[in-house]
mmCIF file as gemmi writes it, N, C-alpha and C atoms, coordinates in Angstrom:
data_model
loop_
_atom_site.group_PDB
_atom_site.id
_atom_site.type_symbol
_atom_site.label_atom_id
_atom_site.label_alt_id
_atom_site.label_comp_id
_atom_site.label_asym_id
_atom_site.label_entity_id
_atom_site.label_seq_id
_atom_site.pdbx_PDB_ins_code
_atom_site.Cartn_x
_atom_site.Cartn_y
_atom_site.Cartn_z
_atom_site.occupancy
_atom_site.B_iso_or_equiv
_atom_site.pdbx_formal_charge
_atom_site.auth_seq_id
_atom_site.auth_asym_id
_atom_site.pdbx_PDB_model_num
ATOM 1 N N . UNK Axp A 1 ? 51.735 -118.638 19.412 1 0 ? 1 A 1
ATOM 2 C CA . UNK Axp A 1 ? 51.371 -117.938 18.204 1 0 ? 1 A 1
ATOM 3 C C . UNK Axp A 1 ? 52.502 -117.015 17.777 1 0 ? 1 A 1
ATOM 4 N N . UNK Axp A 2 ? 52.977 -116.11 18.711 1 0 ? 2 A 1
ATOM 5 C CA . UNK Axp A 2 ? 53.949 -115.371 18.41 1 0 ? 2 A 1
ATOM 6 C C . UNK Axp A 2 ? 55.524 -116.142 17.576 1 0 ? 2 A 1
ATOM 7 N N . UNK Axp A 3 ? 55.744 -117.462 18.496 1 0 ? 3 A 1
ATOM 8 C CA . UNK Axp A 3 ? 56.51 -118.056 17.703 1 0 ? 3 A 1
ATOM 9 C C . UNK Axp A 3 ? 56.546 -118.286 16.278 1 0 ? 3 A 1
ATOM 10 N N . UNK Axp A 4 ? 54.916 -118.683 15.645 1 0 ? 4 A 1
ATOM 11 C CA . UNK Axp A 4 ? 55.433 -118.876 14.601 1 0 ? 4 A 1
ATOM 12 C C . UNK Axp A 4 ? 54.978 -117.617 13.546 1 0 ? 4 A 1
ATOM 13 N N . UNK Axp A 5 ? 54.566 -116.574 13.713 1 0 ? 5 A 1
ATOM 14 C CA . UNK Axp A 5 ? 54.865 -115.323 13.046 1 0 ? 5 A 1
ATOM 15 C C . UNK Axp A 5 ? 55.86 -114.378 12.952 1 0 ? 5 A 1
ATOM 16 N N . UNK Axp A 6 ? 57.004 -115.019 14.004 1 0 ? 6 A 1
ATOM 17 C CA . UNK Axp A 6 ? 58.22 -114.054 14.351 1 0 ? 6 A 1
ATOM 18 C C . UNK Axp A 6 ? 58.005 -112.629 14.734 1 0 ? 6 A 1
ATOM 19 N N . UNK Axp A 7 ? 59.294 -112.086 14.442 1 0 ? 7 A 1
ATOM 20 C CA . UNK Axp A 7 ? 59.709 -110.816 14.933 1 0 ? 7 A 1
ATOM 21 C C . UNK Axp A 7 ? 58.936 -109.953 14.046 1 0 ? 7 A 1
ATOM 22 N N . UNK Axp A 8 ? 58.105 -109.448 12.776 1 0 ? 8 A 1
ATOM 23 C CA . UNK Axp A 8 ? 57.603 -108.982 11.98 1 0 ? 8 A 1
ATOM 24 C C . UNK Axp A 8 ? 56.505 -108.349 12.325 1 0 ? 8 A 1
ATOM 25 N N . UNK Axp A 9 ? 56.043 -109.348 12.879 1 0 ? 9 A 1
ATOM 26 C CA . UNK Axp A 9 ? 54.332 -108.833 13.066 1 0 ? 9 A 1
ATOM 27 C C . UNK Axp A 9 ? 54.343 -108.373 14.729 1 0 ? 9 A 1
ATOM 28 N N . UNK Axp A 10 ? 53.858 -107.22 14.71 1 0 ? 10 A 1
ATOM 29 C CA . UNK Axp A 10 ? 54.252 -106.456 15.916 1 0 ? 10 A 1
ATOM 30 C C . UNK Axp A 10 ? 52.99 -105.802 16.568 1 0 ? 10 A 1
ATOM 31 N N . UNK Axp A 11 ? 51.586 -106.749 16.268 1 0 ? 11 A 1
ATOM 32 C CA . UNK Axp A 11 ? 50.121 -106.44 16.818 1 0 ? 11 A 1
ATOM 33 C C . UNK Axp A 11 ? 50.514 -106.846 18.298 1 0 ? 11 A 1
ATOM 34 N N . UNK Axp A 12 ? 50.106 -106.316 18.816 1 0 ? 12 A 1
ATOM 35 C CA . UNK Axp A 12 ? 49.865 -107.026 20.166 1 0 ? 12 A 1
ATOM 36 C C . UNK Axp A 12 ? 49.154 -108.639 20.132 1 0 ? 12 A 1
ATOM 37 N N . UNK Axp A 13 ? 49.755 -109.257 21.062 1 0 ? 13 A 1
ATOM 38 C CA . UNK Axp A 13 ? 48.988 -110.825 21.534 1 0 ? 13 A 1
ATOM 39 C C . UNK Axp A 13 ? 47.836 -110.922 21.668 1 0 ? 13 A 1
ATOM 40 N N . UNK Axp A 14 ? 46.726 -109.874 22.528 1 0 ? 14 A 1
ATOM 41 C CA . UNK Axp A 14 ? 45.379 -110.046 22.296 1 0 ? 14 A 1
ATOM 42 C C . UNK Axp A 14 ? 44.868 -110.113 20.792 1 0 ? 14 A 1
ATOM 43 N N . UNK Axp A 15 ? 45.585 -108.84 19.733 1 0 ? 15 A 1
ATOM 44 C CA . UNK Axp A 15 ? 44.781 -108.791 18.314 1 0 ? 15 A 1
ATOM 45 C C . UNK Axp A 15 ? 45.392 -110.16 17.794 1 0 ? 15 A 1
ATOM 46 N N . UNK Axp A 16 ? 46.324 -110.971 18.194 1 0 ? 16 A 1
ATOM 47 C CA . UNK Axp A 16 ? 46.64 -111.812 17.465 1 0 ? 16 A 1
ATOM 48 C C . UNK Axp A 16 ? 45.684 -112.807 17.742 1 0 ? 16 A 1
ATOM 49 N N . UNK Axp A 17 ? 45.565 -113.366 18.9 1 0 ? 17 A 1
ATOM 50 C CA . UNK Axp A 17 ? 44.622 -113.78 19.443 1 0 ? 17 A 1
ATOM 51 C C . UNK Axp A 17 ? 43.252 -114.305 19.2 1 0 ? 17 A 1
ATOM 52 N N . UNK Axp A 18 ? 42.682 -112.778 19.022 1 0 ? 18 A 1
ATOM 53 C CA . UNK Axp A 18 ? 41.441 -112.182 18.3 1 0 ? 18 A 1
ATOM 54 C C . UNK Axp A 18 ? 41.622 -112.596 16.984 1 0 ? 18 A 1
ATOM 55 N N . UNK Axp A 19 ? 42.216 -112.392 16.712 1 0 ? 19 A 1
ATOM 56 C CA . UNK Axp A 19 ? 42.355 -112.882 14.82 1 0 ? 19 A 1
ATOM 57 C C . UNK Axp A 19 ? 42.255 -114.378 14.457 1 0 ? 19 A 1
ATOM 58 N N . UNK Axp A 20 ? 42.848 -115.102 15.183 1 0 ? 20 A 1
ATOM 59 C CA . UNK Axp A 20 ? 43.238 -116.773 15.084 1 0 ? 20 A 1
ATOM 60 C C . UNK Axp A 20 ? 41.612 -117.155 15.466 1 0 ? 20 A 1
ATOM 61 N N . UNK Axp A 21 ? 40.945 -116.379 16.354 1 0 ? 21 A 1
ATOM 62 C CA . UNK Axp A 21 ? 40.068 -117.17 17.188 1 0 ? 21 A 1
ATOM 63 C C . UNK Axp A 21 ? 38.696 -116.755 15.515 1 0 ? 21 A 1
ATOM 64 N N . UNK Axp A 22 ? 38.84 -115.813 15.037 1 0 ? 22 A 1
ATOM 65 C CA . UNK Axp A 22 ? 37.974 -115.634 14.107 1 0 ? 22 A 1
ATOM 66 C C . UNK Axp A 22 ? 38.755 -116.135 12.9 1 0 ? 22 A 1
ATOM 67 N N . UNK Axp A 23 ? 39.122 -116.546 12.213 1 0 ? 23 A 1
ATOM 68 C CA . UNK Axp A 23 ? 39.673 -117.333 11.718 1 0 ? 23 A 1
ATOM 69 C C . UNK Axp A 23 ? 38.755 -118.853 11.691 1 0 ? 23 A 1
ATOM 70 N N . UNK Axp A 24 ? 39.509 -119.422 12.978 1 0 ? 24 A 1
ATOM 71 C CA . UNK Axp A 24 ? 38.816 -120.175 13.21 1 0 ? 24 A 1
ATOM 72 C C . UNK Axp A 24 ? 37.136 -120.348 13.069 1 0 ? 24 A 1
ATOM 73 N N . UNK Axp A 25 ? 36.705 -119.756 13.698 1 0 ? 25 A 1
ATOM 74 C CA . UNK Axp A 25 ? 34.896 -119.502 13.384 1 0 ? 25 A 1
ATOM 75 C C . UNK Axp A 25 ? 34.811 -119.208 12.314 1 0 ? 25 A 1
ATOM 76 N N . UNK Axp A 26 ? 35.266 -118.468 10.71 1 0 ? 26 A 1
ATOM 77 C CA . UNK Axp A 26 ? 35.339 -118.974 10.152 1 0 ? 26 A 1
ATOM 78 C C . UNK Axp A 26 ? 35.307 -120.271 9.444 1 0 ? 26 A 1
ATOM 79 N N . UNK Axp A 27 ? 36.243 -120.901 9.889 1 0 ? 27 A 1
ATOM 80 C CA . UNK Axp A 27 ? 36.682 -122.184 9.053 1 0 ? 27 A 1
ATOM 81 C C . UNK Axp A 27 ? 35.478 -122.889 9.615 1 0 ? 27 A 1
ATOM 82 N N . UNK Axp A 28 ? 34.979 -122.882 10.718 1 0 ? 28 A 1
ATOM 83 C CA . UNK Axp A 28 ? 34.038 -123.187 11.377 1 0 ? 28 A 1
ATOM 84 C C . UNK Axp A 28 ? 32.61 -123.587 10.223 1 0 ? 28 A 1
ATOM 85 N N . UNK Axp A 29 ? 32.211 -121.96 10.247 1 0 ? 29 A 1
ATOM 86 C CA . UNK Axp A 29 ? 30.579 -121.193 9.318 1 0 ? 29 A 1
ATOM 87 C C . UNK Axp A 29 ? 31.001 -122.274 8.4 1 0 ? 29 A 1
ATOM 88 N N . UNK Axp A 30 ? 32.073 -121.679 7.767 1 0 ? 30 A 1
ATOM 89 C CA . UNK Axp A 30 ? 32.568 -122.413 5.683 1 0 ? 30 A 1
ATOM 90 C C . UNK Axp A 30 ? 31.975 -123.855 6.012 1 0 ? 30 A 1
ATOM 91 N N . UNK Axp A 31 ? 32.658 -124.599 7.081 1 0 ? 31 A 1
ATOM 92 C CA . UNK Axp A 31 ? 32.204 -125.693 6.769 1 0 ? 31 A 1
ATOM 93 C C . UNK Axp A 31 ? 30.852 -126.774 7.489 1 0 ? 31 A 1
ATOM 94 N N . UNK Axp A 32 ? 29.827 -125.482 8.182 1 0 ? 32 A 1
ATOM 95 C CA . UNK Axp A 32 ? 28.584 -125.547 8.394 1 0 ? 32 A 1
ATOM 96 C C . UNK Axp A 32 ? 27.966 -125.123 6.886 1 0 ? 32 A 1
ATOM 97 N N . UNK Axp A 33 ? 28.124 -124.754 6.423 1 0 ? 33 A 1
ATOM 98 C CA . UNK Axp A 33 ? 27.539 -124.157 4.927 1 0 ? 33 A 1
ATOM 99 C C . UNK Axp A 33 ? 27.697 -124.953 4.005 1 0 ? 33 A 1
ATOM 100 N N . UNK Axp A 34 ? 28.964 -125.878 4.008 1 0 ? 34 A 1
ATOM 101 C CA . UNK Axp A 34 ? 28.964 -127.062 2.814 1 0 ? 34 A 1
ATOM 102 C C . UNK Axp A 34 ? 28.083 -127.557 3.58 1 0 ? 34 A 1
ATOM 103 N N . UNK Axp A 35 ? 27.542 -127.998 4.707 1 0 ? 35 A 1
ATOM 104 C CA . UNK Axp A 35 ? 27.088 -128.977 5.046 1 0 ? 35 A 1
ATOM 105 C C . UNK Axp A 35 ? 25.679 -128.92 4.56 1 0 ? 35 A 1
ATOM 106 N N . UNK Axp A 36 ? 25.14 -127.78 4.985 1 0 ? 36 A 1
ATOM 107 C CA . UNK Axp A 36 ? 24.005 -127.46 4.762 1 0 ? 36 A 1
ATOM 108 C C . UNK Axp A 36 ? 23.487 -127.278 2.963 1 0 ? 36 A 1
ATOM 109 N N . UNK Axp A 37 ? 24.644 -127.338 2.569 1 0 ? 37 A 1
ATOM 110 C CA . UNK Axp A 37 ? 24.38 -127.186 1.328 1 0 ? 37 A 1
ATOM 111 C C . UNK Axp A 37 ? 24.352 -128.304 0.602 1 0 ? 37 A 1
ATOM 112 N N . UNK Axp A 38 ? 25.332 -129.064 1.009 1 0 ? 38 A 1
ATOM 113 C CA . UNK Axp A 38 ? 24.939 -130.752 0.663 1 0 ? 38 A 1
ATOM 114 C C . UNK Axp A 38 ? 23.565 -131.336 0.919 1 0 ? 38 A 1
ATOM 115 N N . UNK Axp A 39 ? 23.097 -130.956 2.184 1 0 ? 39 A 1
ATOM 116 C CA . UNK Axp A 39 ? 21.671 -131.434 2.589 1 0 ? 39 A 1
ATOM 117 C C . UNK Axp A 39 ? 20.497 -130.804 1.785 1 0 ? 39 A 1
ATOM 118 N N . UNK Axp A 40 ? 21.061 -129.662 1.302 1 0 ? 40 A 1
ATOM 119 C CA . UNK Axp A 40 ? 20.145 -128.863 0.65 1 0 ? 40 A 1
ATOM 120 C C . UNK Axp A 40 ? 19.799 -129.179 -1.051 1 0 ? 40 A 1
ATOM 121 N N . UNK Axp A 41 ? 20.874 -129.998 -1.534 1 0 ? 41 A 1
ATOM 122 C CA . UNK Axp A 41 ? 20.936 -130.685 -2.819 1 0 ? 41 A 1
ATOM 123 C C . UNK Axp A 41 ? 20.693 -132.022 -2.964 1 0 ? 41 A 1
ATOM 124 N N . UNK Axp A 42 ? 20.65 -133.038 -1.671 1 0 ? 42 A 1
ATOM 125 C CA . UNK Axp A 42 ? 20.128 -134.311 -1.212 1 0 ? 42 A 1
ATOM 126 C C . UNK Axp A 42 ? 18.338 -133.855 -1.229 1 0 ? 42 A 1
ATOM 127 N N . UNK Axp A 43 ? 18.023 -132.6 -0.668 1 0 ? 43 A 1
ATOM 128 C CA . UNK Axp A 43 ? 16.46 -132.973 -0.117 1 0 ? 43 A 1
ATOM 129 C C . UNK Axp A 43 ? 15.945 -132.602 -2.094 1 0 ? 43 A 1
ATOM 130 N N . UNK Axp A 44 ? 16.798 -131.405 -2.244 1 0 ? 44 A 1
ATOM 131 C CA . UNK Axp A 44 ? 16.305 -131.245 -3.918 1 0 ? 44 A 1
ATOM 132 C C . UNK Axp A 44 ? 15.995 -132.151 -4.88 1 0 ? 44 A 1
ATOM 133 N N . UNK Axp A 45 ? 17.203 -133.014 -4.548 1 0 ? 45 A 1
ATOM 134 C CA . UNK Axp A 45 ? 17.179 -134.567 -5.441 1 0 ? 45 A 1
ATOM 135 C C . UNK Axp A 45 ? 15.952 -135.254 -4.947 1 0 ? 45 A 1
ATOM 136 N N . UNK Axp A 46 ? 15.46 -135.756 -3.835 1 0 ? 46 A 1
ATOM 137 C CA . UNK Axp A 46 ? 14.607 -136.285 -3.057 1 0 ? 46 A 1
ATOM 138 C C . UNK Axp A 46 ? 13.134 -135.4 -3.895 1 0 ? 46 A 1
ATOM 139 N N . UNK Axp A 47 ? 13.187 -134.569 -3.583 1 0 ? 47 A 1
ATOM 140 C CA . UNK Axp A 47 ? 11.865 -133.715 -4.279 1 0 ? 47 A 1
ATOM 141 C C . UNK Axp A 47 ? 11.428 -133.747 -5.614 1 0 ? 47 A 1
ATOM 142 N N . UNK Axp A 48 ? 12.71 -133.942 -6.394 1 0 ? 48 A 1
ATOM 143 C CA . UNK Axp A 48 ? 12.517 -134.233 -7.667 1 0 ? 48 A 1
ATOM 144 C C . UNK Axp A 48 ? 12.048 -135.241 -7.958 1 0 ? 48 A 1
ATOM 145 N N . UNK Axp A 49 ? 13.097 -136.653 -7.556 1 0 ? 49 A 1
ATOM 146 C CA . UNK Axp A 49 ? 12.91 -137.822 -7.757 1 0 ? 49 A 1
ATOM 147 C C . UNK Axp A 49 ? 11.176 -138.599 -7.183 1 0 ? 49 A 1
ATOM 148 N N . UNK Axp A 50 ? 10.4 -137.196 -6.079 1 0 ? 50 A 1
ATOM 149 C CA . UNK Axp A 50 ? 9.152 -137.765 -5.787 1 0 ? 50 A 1
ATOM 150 C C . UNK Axp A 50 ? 8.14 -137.408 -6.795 1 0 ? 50 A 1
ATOM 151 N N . UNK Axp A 51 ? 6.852 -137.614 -6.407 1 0 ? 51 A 1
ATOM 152 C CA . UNK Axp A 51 ? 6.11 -137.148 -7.25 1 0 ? 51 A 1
ATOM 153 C C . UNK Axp A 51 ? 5.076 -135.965 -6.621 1 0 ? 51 A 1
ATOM 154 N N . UNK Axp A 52 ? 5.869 -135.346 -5.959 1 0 ? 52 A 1
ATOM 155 C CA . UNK Axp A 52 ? 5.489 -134.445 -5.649 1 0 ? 52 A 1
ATOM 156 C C . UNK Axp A 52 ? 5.962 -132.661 -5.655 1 0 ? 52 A 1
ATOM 157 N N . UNK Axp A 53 ? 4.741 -132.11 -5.94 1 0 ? 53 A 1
ATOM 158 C CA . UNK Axp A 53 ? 5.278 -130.798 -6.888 1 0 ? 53 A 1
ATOM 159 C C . UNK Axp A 53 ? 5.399 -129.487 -5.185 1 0 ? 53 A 1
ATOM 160 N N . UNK Axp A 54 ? 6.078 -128.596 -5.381 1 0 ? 54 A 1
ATOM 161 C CA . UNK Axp A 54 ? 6.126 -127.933 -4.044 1 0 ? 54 A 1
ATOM 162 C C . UNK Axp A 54 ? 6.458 -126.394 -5.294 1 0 ? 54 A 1
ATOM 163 N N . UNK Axp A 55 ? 5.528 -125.47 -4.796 1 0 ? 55 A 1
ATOM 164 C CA . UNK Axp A 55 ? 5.6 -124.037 -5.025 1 0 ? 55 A 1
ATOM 165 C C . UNK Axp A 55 ? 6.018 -123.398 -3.992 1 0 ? 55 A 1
ATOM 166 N N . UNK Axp A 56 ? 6.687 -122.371 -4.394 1 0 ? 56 A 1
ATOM 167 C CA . UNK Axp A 56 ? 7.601 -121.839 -3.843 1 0 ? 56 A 1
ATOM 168 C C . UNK Axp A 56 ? 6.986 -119.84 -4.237 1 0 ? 56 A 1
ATOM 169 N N . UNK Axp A 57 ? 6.822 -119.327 -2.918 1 0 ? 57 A 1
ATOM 170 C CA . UNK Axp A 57 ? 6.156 -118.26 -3.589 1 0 ? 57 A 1
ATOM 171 C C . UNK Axp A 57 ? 7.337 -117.251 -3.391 1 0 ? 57 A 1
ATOM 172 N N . UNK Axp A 58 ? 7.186 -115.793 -4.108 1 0 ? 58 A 1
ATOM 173 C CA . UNK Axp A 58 ? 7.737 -114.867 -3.972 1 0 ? 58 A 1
ATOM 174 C C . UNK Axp A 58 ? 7.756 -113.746 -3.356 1 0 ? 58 A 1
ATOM 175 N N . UNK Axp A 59 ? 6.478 -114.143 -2.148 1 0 ? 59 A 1
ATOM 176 C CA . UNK Axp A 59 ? 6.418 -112.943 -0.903 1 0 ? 59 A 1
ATOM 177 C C . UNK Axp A 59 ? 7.103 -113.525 -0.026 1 0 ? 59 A 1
């Protein structure tokens, strides 16, 4: 890691570390969330396209 940030960045190796690894989990969530969000616009379509009506309450 240090290699490719050079001489500049002068955090210590653990915060660098720490940073890459959340980062990662990041990129991770982002692309659990398209996923879920794709599935979430597949079941919408599905609901529509049935003939069946679903209420949705506000408590």
């Amino acid at each position: 890691m240090k290699a490719l940030i050079g001489s500049w960045d002068h955090r210590p190796y653990h915060m660098l570390a720490e940073a890459t690894a959340l980062r990662a989990r990041v990129a991770e969530l982002e692309a659990r969330l398209s996923e879920m969000e794709q599935e979430n616009a597949a079941l919408r379509d599905a609901l529509r396209d049935s003939d069946l009506e679903v209420v949705l309450s506000g408590t």
